[in-house]
C-alpha positions as CSV (number, residue, x, y, z in Angstrom):
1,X,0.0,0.0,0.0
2,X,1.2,3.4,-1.0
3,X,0.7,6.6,0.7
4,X,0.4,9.7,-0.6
5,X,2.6,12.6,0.1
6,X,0.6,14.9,2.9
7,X,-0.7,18.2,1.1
8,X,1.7,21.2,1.7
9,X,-0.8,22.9,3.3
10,X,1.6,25.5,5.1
11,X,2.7,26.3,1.9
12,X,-0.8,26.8,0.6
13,X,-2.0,29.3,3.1
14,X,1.1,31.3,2.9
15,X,0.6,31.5,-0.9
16,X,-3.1,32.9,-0.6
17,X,-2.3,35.5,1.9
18,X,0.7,36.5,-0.1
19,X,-1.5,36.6,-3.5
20,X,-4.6,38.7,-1.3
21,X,-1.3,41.2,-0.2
22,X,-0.3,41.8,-3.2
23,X,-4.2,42.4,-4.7
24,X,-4.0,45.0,-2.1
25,X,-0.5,46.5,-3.1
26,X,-1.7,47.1,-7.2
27,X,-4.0,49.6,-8.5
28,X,-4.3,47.6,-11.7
29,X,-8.2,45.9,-11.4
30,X,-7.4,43.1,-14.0
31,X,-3.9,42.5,-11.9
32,X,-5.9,43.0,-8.7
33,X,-9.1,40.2,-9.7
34,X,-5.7,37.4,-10.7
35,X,-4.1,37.8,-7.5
36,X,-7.7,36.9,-5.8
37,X,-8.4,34.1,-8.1
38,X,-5.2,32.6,-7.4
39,X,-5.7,33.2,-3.6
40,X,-8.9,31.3,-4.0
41,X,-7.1,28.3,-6.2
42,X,-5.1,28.0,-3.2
43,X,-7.9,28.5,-0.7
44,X,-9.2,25.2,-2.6
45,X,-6.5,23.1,-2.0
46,X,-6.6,23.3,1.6
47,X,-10.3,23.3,1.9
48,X,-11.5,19.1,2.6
49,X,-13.0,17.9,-0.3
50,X,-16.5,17.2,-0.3
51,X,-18.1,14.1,-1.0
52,X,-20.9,13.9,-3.9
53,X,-24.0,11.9,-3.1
């Protein structure tokens, strides 16, 4: 049986806060809606997954 490598979830969080920092920083909007997307990609990664029924 093989396990899989735990999720780098430190690494996650980190990412998002530094992606919502720099949404703050720029005054470009198209820049500014990227930077929050990406923080929400990594928001998803660390969420648990929910089942379907």
């Amino acid at each position: 049986m093989t396990t899989e490598p735990r999720p780098k979830t430190d690494y996650y969080v980190t990412r998002a806060a530094q992606e919502r920092a720099a949404a703050q920083r720029t005054t470009d909007s198209v820049a500014r809606r990227v930077h929050l997307e990406m923080a929400d990609r990594y928001d998803a990664l660390i969420a648990p997954k929910k089942l379907a029924l």
